[in-house]
N, CA, C and O atoms as a GROMACS GRO file, in nm:
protein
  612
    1UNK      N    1  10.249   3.947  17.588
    1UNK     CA    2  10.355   3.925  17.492
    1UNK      C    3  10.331   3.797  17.411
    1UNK      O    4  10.392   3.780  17.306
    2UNK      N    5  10.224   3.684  17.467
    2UNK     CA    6  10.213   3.604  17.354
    2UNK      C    7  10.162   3.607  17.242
    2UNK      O    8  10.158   3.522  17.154
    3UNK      N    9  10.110   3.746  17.250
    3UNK     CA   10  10.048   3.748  17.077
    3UNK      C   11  10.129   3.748  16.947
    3UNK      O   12  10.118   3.706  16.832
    4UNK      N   13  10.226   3.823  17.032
    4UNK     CA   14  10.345   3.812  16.949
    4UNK      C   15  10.433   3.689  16.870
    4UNK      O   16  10.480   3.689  16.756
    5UNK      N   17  10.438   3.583  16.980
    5UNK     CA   18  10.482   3.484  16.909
    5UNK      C   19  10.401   3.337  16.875
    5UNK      O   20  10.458   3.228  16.864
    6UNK      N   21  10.214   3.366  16.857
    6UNK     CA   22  10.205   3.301  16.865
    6UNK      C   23  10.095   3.258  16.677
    6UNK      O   24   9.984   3.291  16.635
    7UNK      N   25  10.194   3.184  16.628
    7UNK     CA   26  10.116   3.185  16.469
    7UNK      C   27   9.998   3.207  16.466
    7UNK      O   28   9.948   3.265  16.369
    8UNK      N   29   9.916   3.158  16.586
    8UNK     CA   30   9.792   3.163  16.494
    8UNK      C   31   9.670   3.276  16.598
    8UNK      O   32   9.548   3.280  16.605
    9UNK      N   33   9.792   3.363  16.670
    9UNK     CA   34   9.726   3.520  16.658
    9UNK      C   35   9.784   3.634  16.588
    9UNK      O   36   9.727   3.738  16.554
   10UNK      N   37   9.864   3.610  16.577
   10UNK     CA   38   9.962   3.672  16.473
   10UNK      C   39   9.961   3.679  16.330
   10UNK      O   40  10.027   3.590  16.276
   11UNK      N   41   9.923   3.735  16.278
   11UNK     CA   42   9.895   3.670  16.093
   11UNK      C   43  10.038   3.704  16.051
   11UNK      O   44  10.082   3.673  15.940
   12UNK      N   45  10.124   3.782  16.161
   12UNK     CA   46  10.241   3.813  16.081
   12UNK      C   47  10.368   3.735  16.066
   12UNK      O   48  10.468   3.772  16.004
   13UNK      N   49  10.349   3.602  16.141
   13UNK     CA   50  10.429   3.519  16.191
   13UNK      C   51  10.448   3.431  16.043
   13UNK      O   52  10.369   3.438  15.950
   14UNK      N   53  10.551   3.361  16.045
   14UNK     CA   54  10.572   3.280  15.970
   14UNK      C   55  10.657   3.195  16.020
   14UNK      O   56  10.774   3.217  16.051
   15UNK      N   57  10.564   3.042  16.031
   15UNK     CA   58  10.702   2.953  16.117
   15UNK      C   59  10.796   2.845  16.004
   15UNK      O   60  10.750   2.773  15.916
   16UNK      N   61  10.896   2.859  16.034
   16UNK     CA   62  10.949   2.769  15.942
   16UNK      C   63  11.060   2.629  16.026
   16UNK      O   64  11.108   2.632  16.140
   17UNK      N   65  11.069   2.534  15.934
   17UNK     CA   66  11.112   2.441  15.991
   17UNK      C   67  11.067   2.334  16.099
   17UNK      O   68  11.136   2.285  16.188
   18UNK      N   69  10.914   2.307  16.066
   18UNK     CA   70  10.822   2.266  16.091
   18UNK      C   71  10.805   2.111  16.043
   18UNK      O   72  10.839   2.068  15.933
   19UNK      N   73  10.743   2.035  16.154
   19UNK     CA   74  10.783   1.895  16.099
   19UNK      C   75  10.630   1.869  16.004
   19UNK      O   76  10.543   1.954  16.022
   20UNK      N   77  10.604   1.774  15.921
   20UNK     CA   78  10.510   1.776  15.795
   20UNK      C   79  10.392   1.781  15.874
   20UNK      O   80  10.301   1.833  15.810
   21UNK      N   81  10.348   1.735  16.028
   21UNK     CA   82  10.222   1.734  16.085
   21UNK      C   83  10.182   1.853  16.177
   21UNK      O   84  10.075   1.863  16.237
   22UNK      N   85  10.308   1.961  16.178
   22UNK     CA   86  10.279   2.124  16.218
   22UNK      C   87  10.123   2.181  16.162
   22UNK      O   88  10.029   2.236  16.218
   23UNK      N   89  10.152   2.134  16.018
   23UNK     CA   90  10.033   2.185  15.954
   23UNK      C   91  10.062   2.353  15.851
   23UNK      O   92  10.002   2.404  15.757
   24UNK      N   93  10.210   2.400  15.950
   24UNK     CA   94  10.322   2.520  15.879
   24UNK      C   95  10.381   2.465  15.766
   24UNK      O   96  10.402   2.345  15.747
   25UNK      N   97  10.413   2.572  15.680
   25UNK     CA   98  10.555   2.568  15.610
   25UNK      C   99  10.592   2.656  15.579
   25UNK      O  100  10.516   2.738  15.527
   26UNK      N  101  10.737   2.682  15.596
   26UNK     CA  102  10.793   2.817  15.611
   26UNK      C  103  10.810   2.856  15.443
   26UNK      O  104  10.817   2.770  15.355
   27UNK      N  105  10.817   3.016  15.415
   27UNK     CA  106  10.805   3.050  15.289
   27UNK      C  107  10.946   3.122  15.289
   27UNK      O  108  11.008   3.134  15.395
   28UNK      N  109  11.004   3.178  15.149
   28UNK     CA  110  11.099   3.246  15.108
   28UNK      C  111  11.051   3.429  15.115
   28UNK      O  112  11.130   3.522  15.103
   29UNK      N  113  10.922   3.437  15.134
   29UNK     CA  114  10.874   3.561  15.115
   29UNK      C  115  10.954   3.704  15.197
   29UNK      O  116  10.912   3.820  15.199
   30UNK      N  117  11.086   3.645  15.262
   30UNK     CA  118  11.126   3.792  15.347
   30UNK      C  119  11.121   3.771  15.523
   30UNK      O  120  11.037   3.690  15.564
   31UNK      N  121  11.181   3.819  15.591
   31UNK     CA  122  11.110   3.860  15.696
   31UNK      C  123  11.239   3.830  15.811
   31UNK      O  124  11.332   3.752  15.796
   32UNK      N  125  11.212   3.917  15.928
   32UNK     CA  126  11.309   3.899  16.029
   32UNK      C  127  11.278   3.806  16.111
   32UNK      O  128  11.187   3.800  16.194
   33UNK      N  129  11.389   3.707  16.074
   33UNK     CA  130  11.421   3.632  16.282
   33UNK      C  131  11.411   3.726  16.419
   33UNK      O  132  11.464   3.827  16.466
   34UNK      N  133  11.276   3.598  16.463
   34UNK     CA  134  11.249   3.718  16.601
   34UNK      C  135  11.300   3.627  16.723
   34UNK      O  136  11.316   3.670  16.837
   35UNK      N  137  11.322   3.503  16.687
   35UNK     CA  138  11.300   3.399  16.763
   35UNK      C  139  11.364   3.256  16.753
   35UNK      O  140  11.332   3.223  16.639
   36UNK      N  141  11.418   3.179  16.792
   36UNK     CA  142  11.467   3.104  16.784
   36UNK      C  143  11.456   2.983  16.897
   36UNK      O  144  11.526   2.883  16.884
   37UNK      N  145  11.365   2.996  17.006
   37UNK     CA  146  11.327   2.901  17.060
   37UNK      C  147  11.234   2.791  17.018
   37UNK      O  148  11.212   2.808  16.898
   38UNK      N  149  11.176   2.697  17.056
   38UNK     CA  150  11.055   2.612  16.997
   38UNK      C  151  10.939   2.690  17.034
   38UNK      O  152  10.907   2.718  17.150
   39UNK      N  153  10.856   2.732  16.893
   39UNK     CA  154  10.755   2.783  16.933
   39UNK      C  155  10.626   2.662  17.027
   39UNK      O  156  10.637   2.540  17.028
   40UNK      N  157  10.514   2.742  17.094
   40UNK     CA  158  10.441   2.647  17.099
   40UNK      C  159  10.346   2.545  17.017
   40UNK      O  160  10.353   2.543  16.894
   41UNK      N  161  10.255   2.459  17.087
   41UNK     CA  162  10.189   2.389  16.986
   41UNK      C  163  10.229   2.319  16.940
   41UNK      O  164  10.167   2.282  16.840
   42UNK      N  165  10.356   2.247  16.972
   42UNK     CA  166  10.376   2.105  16.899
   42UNK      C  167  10.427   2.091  16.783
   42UNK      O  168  10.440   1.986  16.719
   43UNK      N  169  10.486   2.299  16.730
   43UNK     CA  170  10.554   2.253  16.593
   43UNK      C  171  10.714   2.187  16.549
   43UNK      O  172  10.782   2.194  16.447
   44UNK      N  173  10.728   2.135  16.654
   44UNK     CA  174  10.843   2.063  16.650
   44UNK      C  175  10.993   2.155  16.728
   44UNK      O  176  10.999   2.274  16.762
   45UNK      N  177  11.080   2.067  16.734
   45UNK     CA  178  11.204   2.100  16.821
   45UNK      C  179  11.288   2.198  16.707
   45UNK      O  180  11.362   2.275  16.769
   46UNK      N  181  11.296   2.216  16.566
   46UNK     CA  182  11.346   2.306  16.516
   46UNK      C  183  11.263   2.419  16.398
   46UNK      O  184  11.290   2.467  16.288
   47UNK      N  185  11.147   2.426  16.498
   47UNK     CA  186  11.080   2.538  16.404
   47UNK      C  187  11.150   2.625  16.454
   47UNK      O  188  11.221   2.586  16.547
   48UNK      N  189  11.159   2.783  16.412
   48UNK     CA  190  11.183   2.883  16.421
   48UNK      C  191  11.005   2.998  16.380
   48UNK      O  192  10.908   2.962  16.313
   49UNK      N  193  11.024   3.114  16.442
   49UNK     CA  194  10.924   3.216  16.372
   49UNK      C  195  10.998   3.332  16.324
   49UNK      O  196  11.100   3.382  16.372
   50UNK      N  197  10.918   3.375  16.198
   50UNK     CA  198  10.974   3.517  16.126
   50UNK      C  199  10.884   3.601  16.112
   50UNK      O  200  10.784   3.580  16.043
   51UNK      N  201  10.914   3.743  16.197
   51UNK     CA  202  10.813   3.847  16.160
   51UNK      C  203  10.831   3.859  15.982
   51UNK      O  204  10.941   3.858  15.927
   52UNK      N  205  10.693   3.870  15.906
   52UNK     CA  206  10.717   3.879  15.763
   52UNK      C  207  10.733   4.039  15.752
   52UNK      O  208  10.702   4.128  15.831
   53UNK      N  209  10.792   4.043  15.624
   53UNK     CA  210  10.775   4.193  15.609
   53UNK      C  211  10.660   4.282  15.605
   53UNK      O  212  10.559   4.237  15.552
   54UNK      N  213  10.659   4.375  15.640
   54UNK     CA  214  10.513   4.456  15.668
   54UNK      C  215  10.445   4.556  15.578
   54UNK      O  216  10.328   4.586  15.554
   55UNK      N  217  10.600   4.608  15.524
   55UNK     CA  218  10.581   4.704  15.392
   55UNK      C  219  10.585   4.652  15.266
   55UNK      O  220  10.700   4.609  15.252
   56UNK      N  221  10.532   4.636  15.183
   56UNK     CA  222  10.529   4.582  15.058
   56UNK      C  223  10.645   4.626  14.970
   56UNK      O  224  10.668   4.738  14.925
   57UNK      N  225  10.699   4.535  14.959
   57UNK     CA  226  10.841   4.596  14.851
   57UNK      C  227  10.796   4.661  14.727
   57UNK      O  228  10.862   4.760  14.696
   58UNK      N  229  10.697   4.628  14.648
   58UNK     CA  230  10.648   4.718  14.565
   58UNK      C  231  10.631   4.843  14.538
   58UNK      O  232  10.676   4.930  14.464
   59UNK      N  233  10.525   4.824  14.649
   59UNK     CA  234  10.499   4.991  14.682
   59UNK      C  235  10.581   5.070  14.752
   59UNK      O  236  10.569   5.191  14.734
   60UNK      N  237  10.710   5.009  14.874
   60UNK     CA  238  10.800   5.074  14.914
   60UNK      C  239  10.869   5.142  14.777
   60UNK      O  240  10.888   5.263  14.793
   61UNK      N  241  10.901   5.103  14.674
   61UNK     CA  242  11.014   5.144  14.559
   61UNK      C  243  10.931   5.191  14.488
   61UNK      O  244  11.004   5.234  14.398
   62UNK      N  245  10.796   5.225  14.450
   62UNK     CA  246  10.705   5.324  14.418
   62UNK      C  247  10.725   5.430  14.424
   62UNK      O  248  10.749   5.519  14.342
   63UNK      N  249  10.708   5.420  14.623
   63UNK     CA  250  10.727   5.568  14.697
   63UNK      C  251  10.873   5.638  14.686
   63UNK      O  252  10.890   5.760  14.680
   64UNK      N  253  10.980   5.536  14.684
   64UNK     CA  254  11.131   5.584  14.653
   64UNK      C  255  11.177   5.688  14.535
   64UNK      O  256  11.267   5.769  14.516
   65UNK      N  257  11.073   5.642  14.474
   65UNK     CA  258  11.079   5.737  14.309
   65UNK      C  259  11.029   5.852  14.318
   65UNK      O  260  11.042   5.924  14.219
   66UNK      N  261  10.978   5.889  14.402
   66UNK     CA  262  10.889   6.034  14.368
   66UNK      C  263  11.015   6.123  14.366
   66UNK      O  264  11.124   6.084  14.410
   67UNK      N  265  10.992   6.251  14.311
   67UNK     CA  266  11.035   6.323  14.317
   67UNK      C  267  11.105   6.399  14.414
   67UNK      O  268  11.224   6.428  14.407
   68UNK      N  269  11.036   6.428  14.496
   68UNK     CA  270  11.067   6.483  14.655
   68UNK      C  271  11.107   6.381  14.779
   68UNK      O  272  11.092   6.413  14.897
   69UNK      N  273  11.158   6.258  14.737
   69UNK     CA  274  11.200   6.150  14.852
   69UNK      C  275  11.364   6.108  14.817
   69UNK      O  276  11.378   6.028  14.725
   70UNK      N  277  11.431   6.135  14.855
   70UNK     CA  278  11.560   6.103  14.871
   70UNK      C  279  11.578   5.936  14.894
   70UNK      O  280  11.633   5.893  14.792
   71UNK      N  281  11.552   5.824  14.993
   71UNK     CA  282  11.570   5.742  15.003
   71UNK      C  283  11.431   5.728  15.096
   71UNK      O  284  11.359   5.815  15.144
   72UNK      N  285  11.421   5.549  15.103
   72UNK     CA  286  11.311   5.489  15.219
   72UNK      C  287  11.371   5.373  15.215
   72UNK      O  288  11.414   5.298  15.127
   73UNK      N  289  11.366   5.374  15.347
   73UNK     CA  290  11.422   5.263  15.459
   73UNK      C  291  11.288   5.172  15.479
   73UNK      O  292  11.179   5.227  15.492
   74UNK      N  293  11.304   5.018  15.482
   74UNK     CA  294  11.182   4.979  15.533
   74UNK      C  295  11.257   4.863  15.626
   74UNK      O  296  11.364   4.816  15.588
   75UNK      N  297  11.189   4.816  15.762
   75UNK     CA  298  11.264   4.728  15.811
   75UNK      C  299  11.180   4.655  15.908
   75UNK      O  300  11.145   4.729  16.000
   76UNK      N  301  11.144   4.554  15.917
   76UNK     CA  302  10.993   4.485  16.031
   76UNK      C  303  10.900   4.584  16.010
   76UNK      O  304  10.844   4.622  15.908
   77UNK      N  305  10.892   4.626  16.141
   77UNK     CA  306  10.776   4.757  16.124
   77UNK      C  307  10.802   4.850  16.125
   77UNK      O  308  10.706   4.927  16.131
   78UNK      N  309  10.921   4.905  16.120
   78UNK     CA  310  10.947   5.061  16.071
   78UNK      C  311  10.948   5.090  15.866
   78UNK      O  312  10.966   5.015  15.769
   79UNK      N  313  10.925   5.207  15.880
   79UNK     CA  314  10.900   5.274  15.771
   79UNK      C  315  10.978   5.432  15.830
   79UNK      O  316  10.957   5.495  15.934
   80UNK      N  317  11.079   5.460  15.705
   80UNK     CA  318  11.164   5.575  15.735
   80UNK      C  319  11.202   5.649  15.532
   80UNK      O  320  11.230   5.606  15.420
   81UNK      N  321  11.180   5.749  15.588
   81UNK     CA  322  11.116   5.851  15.403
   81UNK      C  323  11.172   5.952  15.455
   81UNK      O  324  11.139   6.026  15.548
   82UNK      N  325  11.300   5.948  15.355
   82UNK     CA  326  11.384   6.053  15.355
   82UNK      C  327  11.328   6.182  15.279
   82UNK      O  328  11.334   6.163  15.157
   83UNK      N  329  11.289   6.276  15.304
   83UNK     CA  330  11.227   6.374  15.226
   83UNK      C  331  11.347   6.494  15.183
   83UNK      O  332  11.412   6.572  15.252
   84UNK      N  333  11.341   6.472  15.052
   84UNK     CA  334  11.454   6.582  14.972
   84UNK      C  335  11.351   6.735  14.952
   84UNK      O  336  11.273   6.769  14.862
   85UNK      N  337  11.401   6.811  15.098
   85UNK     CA  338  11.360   6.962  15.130
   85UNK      C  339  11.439   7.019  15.048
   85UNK      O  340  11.432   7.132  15.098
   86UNK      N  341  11.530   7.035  14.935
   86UNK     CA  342  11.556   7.097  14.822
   86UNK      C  343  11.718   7.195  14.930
   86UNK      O  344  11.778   7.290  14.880
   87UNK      N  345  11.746   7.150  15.048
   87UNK     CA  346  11.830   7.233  15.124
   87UNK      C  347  11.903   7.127  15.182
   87UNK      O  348  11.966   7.160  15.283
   88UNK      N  349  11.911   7.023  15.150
   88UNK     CA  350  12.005   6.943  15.210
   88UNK      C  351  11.989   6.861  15.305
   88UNK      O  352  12.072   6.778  15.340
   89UNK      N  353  11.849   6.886  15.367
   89UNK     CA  354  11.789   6.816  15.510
   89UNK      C  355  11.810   6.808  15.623
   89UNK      O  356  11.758   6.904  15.680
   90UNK      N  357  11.868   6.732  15.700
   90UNK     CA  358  11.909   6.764  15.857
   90UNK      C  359  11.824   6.810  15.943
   90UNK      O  360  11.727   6.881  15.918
   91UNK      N  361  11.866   6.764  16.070
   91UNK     CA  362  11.765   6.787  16.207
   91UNK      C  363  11.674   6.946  16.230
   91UNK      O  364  11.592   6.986  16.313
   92UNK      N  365  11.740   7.006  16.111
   92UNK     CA  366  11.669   7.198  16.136
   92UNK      C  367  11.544   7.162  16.007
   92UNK      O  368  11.443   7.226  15.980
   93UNK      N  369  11.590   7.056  15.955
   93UNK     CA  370  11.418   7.077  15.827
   93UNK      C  371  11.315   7.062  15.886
   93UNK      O  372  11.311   7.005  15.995
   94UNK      N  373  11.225   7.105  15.832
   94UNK     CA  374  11.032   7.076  15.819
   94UNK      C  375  11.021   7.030  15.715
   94UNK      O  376  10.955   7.113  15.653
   95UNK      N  377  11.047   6.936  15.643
   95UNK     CA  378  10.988   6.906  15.542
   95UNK      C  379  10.942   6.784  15.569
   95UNK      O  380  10.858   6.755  15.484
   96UNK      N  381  10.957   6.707  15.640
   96UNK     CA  382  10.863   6.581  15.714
   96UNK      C  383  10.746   6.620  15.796
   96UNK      O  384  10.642   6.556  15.804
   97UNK      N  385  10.777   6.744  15.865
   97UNK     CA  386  10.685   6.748  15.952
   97UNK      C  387  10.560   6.791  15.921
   97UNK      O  388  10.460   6.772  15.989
   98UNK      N  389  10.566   6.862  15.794
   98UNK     CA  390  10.437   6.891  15.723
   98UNK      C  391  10.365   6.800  15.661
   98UNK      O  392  10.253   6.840  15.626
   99UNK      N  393  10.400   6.657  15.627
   99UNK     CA  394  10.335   6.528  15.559
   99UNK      C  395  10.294   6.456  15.732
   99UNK      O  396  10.192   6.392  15.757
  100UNK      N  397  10.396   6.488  15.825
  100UNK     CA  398  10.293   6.418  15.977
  100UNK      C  399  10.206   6.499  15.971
  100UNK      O  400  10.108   6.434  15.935
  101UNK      N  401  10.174   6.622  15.984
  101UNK     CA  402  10.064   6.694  16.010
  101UNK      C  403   9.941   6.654  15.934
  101UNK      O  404   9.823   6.653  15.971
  102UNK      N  405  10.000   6.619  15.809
  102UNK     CA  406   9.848   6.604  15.694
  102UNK      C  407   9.812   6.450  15.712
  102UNK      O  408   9.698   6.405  15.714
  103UNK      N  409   9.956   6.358  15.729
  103UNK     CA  410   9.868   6.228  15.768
  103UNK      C  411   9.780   6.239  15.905
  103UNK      O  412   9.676   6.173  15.906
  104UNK      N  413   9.818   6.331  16.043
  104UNK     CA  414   9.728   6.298  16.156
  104UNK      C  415   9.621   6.332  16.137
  104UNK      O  416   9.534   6.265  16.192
  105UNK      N  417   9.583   6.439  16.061
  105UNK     CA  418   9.441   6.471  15.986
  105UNK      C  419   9.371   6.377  15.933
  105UNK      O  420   9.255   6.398  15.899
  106UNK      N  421   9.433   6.251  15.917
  106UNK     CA  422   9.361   6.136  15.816
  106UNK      C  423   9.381   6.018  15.975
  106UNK      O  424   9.323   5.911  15.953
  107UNK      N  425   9.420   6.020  16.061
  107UNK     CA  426   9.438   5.916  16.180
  107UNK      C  427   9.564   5.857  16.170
  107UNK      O  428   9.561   5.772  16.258
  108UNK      N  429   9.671   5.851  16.118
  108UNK     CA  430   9.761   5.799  16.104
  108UNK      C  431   9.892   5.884  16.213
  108UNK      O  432   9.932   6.000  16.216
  109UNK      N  433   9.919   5.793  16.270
  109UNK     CA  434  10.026   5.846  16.355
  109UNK      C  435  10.168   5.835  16.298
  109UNK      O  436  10.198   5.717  16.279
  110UNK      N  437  10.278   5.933  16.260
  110UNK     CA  438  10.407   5.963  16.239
  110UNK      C  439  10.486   6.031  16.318
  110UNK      O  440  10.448   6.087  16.420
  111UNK      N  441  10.612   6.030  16.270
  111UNK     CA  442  10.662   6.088  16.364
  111UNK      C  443  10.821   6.186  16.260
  111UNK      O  444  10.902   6.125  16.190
  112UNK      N  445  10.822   6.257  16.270
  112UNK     CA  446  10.917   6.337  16.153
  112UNK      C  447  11.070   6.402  16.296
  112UNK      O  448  11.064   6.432  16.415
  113UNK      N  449  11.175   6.396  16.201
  113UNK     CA  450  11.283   6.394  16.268
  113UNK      C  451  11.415   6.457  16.141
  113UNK      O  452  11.496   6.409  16.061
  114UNK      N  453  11.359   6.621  16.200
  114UNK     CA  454  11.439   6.706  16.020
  114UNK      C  455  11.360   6.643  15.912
  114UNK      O  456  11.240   6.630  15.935
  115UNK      N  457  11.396   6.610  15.821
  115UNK     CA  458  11.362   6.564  15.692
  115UNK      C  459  11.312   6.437  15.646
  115UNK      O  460  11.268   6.403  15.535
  116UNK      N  461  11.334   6.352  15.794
  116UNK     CA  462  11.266   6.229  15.817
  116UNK      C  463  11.165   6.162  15.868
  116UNK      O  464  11.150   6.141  15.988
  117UNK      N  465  11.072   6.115  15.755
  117UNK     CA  466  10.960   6.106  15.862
  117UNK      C  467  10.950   5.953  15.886
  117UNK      O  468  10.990   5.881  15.794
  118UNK      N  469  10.910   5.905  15.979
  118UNK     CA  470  10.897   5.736  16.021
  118UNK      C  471  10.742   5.740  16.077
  118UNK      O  472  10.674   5.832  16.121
  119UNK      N  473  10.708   5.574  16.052
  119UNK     CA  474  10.584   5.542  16.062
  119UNK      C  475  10.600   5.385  16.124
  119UNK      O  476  10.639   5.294  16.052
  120UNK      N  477  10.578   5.373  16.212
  120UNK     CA  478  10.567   5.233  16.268
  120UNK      C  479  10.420   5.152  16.256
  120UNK      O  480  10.306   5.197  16.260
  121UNK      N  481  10.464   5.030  16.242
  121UNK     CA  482  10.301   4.966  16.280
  121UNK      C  483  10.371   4.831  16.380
  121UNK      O  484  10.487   4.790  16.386
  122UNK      N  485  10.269   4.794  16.440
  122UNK     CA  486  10.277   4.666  16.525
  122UNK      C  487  10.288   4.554  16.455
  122UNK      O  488  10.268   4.536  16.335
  123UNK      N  489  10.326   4.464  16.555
  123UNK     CA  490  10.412   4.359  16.469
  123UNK      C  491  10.287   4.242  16.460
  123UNK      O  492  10.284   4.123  16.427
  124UNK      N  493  10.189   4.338  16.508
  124UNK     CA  494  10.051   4.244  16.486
  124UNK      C  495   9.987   4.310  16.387
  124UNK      O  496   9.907   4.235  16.333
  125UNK      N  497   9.989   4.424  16.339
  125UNK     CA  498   9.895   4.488  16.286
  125UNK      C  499   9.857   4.395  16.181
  125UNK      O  500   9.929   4.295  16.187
  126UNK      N  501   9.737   4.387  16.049
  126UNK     CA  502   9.736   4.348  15.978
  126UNK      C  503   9.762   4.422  15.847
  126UNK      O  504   9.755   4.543  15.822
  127UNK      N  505   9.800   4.301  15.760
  127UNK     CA  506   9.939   4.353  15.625
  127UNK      C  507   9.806   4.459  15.506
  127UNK      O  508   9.842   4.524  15.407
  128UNK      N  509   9.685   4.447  15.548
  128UNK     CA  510   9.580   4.566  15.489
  128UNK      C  511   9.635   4.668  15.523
  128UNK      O  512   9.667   4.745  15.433
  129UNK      N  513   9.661   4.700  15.640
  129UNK     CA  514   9.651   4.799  15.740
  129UNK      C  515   9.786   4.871  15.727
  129UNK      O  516   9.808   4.992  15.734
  130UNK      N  517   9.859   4.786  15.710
  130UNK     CA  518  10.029   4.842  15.643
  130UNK      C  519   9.996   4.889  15.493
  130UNK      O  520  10.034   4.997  15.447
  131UNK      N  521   9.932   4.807  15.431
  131UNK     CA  522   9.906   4.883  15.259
  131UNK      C  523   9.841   5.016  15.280
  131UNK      O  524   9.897   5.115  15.234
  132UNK      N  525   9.721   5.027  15.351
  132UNK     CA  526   9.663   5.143  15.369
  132UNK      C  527   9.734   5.249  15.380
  132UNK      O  528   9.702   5.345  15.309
  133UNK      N  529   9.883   5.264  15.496
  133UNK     CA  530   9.897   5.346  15.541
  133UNK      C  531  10.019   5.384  15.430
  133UNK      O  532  10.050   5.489  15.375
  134UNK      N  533  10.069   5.259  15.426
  134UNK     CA  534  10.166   5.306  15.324
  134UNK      C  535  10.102   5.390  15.212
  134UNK      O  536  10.136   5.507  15.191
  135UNK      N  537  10.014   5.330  15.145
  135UNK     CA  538   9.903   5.462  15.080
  135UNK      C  539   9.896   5.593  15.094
  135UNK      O  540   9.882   5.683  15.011
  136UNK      N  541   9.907   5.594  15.204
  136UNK     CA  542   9.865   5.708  15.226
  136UNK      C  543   9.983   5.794  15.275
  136UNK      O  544   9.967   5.915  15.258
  137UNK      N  545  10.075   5.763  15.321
  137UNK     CA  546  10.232   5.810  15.322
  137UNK      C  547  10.242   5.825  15.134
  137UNK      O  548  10.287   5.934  15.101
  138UNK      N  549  10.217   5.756  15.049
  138UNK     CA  550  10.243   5.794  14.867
  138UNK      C  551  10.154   5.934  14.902
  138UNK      O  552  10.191   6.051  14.898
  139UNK      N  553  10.039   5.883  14.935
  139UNK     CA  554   9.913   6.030  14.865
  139UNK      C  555  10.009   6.148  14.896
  139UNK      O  556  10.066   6.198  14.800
  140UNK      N  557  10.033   6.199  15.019
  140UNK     CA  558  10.078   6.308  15.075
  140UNK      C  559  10.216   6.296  14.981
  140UNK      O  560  10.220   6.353  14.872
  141UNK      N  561  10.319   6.225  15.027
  141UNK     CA  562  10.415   6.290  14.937
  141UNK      C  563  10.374   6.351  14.794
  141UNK      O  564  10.362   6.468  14.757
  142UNK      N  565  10.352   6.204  14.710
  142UNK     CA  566  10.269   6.278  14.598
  142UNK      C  567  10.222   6.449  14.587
  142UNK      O  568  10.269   6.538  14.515
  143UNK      N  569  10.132   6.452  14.668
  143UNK     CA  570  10.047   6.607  14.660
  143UNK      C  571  10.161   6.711  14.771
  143UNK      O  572  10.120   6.827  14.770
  144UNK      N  573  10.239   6.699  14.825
  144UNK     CA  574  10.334   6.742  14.826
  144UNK      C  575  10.458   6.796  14.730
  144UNK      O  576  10.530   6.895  14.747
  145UNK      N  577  10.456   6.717  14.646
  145UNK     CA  578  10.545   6.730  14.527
  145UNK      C  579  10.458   6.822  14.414
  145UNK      O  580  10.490   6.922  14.350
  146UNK      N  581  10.386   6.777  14.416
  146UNK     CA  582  10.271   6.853  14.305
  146UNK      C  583  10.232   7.011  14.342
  146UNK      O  584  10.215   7.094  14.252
  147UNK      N  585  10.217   7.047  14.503
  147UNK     CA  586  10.234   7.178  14.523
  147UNK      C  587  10.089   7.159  14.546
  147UNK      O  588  10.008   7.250  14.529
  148UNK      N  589  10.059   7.050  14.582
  148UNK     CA  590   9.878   7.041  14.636
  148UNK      C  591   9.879   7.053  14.727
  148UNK      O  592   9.972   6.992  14.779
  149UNK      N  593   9.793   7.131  14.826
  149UNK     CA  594   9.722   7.167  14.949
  149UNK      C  595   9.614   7.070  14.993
  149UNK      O  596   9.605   7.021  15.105
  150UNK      N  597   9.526   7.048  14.881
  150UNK     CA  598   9.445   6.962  14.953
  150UNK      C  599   9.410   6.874  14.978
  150UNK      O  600   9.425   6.774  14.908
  151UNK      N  601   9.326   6.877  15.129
  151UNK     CA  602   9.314   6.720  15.221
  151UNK      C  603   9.171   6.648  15.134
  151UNK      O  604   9.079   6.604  15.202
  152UNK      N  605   9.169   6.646  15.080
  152UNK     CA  606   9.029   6.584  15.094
  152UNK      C  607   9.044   6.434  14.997
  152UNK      O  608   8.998   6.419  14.883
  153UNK      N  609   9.086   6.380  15.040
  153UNK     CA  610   9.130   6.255  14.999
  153UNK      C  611   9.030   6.146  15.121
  153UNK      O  612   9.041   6.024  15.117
   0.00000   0.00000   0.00000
């Protein structure tokens, strides 16, 4: 569990409230309070750490626009894509479960729930590795909407 809170295995950490010889400084860029004890290392008695955000707000409200997505939720490391199945959605749709199927074809693990599909990453993963996938959650909807079949992306 210390990878988790520890800045400098973590690229996702952000410590703030750091005294000037931490060598930190905390940014405005986003991100959840995970923590509130003194981290280690000497960054002082009122640092705090913040998981940063993982999904890119950009490209989250990209993907919001398509055609066939009702809403997306983004929150630490979840990712949640409401998919508008043209029937109203709910726990009896497939219309998520056919974009998990085409992302596990590409290695990406999801998980669809009716009309919802969610995608987690670790709170270590690196923020490439969140663009990638988020990528690739667009491609499929995208070619989903378009009435495209194919994988070969």
């Amino acid at each position: 569990m210390f990878i988790y809170r520890d800045p400098e295995a973590n690229p996702n950490l952000i410590v703030e409230g750091v005294d000037a010889g931490g060598g930190f400084r905390g940014g405005s860029d986003g991100g959840l309070l995970i923590d509130r004890e003194q981290p280690k290392h000497g960054r002082g008695p009122n640092a705090t750490l913040r998981l940063r955000e993982l999904w890119d707000v950009g490209s989250v409200n990209e993907l919001s626009m398509l055609p066939n997505v009702k809403g997306v939720t983004s929150i630490g490391c979840v990712l949640a894509v409401e998919v508008d199945d043209g029937s109203g959605g709910g726990y009896s749709s497939g219309a998520a479960k056919e974009i998990v199927l085409k992302l596990r074809a590409h290695s990406i693990q999801a998980r669809p729930l009716g009309n919802v599909l969610y995608v987690m990453c670790a709170p270590t993963t690196a923020p490439e590795r969140c663009a990638e996938i988020l990528q690739s959650v667009t491609r499929e909807l995208q070619a989903a909407a378009m009435g495209d079949d194919d994988d070969a992306w």
